[in-house]
C-alpha positions in Angstrom: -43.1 6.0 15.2 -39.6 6.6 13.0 -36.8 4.5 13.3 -33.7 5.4 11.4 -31.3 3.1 10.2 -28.6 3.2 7.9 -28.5 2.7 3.5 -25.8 1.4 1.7 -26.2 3.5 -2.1 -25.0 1.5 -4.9 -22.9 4.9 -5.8 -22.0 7.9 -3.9 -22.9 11.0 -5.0 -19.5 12.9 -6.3 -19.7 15.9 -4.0 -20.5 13.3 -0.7 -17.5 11.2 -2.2 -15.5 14.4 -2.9 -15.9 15.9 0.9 -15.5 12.6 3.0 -12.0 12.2 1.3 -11.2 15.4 2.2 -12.4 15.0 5.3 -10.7 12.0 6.0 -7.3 13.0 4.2 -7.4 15.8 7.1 -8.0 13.8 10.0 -5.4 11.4 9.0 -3.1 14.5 9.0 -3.8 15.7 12.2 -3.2 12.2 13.4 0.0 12.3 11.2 0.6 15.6 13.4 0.2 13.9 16.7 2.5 11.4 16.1 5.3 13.6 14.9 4.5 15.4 17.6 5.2 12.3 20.0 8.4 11.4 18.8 9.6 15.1 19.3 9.3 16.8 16.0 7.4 19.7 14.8 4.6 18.9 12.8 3.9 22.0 11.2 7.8 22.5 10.6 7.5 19.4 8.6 4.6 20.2 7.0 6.1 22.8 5.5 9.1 21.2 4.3 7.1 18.8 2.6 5.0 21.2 0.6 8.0 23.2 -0.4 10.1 20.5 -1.3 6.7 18.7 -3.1 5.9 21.8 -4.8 8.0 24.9 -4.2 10.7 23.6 -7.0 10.5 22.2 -10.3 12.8 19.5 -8.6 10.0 18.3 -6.4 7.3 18.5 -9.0 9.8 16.6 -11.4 10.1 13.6 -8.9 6.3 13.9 -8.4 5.4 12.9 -12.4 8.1 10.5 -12.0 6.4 8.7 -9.5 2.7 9.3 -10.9 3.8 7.2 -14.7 4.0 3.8 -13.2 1.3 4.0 -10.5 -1.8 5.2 -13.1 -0.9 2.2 -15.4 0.0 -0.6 -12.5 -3.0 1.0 -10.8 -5.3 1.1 -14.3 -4.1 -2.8 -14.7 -6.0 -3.8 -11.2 -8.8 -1.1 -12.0 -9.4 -2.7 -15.3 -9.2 -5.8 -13.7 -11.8 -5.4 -11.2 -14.2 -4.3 -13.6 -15.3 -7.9 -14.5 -14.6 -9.1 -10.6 -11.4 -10.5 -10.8 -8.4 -9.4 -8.7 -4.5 -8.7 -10.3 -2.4 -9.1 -7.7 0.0 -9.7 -10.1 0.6 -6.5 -11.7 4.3 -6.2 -10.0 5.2 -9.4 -12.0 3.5 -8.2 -14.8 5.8 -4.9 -14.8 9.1 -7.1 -14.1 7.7 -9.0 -17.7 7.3 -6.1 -19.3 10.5 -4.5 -18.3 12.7 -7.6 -19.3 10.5 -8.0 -23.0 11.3 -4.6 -24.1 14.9 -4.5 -22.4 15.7 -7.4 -24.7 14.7 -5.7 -27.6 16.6 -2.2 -26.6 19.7 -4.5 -26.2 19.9 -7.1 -28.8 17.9 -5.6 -31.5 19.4 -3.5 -34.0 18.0 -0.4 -35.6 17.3 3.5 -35.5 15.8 4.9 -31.8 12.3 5.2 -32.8 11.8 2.3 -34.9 13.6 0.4 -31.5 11.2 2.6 -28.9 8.2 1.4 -30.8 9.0 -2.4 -30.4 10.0 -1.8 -27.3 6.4 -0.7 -26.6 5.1 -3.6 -28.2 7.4 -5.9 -26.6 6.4 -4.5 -23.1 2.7 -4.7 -23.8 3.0 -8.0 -25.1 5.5 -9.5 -22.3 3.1 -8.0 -19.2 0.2 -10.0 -21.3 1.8 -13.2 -21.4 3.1 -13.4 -17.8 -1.2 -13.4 -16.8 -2.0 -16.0 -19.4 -1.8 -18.6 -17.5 -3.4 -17.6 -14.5 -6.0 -16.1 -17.0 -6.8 -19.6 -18.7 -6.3 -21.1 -15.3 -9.3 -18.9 -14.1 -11.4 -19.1 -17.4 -11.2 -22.6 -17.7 -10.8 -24.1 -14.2 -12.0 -21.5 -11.9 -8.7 -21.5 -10.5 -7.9 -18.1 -8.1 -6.5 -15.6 -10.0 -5.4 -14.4 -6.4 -3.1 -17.0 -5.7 -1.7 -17.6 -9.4 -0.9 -13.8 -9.8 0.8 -13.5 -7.0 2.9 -16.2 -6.9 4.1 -15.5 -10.4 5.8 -11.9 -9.2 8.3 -13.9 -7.6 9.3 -16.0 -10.8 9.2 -12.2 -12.6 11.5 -10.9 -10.1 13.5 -13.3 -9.9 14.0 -14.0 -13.9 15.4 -10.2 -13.6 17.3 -10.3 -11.1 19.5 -13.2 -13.0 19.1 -11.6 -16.6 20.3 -8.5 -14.9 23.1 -9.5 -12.8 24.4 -13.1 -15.0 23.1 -13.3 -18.7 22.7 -9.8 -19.8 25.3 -8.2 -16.7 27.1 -5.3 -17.6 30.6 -5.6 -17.1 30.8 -2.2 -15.8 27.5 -2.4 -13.2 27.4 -5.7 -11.6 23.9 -5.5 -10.7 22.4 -4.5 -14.3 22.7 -4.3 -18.0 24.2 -2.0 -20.1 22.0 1.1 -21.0 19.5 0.8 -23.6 19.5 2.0 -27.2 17.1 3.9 -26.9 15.0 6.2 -24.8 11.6 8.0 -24.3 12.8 12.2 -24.8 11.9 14.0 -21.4 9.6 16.9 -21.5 10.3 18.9 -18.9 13.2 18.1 -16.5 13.3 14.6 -16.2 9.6 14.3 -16.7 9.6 12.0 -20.3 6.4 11.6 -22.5 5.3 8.3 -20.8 3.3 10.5 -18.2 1.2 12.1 -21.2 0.8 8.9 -22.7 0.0 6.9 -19.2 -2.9 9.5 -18.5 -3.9 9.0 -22.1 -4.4 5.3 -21.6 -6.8 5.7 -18.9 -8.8 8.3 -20.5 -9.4 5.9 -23.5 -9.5 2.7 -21.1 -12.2 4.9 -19.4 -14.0 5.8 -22.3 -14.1 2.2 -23.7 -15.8 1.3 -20.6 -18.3 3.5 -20.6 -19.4 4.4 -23.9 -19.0 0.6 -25.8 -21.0 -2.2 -26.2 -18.1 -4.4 -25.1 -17.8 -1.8 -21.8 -21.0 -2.4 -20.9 -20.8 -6.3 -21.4 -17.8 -6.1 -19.5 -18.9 -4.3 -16.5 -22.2 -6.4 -16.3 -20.3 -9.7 -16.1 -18.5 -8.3 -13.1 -21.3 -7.0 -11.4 -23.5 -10.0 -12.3 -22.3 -13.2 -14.8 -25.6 -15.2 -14.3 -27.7 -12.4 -15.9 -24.8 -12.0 -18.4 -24.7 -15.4 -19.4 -28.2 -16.7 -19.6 -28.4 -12.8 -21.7 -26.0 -14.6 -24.1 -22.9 -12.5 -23.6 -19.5 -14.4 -23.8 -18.8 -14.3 -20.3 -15.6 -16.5 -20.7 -14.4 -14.5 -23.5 -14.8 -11.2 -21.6 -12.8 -12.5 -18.7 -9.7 -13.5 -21.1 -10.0 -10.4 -22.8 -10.2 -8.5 -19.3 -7.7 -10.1 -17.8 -5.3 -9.8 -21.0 -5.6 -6.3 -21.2 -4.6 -5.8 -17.2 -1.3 -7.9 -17.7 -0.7 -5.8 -21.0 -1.3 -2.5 -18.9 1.3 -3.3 -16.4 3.7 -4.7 -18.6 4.0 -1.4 -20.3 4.6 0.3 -17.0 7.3 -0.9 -17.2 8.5 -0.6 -20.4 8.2 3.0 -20.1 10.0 2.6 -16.6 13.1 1.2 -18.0 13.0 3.1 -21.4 11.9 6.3 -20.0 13.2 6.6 -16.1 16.2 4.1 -15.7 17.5 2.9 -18.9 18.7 -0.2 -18.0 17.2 -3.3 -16.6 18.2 -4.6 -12.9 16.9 -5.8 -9.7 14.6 -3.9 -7.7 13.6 -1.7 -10.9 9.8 -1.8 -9.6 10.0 0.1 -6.6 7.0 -2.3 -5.7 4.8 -0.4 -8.0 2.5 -3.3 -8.4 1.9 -4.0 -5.2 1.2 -0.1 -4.8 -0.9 -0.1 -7.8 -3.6 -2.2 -5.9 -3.9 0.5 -3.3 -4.3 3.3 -6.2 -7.4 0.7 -7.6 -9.3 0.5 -4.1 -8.5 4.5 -3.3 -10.5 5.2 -7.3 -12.9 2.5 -6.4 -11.9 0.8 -9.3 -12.7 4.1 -11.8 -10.6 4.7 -15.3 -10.5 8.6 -14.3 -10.1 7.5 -10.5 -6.9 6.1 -10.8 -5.3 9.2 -12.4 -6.1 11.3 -9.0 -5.3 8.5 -6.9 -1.8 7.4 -8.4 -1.2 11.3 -8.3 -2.2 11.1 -4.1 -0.3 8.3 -3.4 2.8 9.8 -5.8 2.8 12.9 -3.2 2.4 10.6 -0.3 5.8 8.3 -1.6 7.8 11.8 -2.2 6.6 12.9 1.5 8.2 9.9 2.6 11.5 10.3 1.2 11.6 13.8 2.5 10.3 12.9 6.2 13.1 10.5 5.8 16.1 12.8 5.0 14.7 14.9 8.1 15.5 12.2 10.0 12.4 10.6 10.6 13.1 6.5 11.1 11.5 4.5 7.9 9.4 2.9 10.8 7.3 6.3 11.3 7.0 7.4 8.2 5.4 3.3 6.9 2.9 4.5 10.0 2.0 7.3 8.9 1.2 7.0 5.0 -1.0 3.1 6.0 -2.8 5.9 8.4 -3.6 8.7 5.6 -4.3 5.1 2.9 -6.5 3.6 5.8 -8.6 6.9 6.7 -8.8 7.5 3.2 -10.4 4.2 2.8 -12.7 4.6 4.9 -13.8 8.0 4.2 -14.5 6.8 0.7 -16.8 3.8 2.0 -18.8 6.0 4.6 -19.7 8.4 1.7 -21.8 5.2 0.3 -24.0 5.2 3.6 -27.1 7.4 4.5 -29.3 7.8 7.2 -33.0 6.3 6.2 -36.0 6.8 8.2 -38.1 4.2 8.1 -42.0 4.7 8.8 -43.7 2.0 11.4 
């Protein structure tokens, strides 16, 4: 006699991952529909408006790549992360560091625009790096959370801006920011700038390192099991610094290129709480290079709807409930595709 249960795969095949997101993207739209529908709207009216104003203009697909820059890299910095199982919740602190490291070097730094754009870069990189040291050595050398230590250091990060940007550095002109920055990242198209080209770039190669180098491989078998790792003689401790270095330097240059590339200036608030969405784009690409360049590009067009929804009049309240619904089906279409029905034989 059969009985049939149900098997976890380690992997789901692409196609089966492919379908149950769409499936579950769907459903969580015909949900979204529903509730509209409840609070009086038309669904389909909206709908539309969304896709037009998403994609119908060059405006729309403008504000799209804007919002898709920071997300792959804050997104690639808890991706990368997770690959040795540890967890940046940090990465909005991380893009505050970065922000103020190169800011001080576009505003008190002399020199000709590129020469200053490429310290800048530097300076971002190096400032989201330092800002998860400590909870890096913390975690390497005292097995101390990562989870809390990240965290808590986005406030300090926030904060330290918020006084740079409206005390030490203020503007006398802007009260809440500094004066603009020497120099910028040249837009593209519209007011696209070359920080999306070189965002997706960064997770191609990040991708590539991971799967096709030794230290890839070393990395992603500490995550997945650091006994076997270390008795195999890999540096396990060494991995997870390096690891965990890398993720803070990802982030900080998110928001480098945010400030040099999008705003121009540093001031409060200049996140958009990018981080914090970045760890959604992660768990959405199940913690995949590639992943994160399709998720930060979903949850991109899932911000803009938003804002639209909102200037039809729909309170912020509904439209909070209605992008956690498509993130949470989404979710859960993306686990479900690991599972399959077994038959086992008495």
């Amino acid at each position: 006699m059969a009985a049939f249960r149900f098997q976890r795969l380690p992997s789901a095949p692409s196609g089966i991952a492919f379908a149950a997101r769409a499936t579950a993207i769907i459903l969580a739209l015909v949900f979204a529909g529903i509730i509209l529908a409840l609070t009086g709207a038309n669904p389909l009216e909206l709908a539309a408006q969304v896709i037009d104003a998403s994609f119908g203009s060059s405006f729309g697909m403008e504000d799209l790549g804007v919002l898709v820059t920071p997300l792959i890299l804050t997104g690639l910095s808890v991706a990368v992360a997770q690959q040795i199982g540890a967890w940046n919740i940090g990465a909005e602190g991380q893009f505050y560091a970065g922000a103020f490291a190169s800011a001080a070097v576009g505003l008190f730094v002399p020199g000709p625009p590129t020469l200053i754009l490429v310290l800048m870069f530097i300076a971002g990189i190096v400032g989201g790096a330092i800002w998860i040291l400590v909870p890096t050595l913390a975690r390497a050398y005292a097995n101390v959370n990562e989870l809390i230590t990240t965290l808590l250091l986005n406030f300090v990060a926030i904060l330290l801006v918020y006084y740079v940007s409206t005390k030490a550095w203020r503007d006398r002109m802007a009260n809440s920011a500094t004066p603009r920055l020497s120099a910028e990242i040249p837009e593209f198209w519209g007011s696209i700038h070359w920080g999306l080209p070189i965002a997706i770039l960064i997770a191609l190669l990040v991708a590539g390192l991971l799967a096709y180098s030794r230290w890839g491989y070393e990395v992603r078998l500490v995550g997945s099991n650091p006994t076997a790792a270390k008795y195999a003689g890999m540096p396990v401790r060494r991995h997870l610094i390096t690891v965990m270095l890398l993720s803070g330097a990802i982030a900080g240059l998110a928001g480098m290129l945010e400030i040099a590339g999008t705003v121009h200036r540093l001031q409060g608030g200049i996140s958009n709480n990018y981080g914090y969405l970045g760890i959604m784009v992660a768990v959405l690409a199940r913690s995949s290079a590639v992943g994160v360049i399709f998720s930060a590009a979903l949850m991109a067009f899932i911000l803009n709807s938003g804002i639209i929804l909102q200037t039809q009049g729909l309170t912020t309240s509904t439209v909070l409930a209605i992008t956690g619904l498509i993130l949470f089906l989404t979710a859960i279409g993306d686990e479900l595709a690991h599972y399959r029905i077994a038959r086992d034989k008495a």
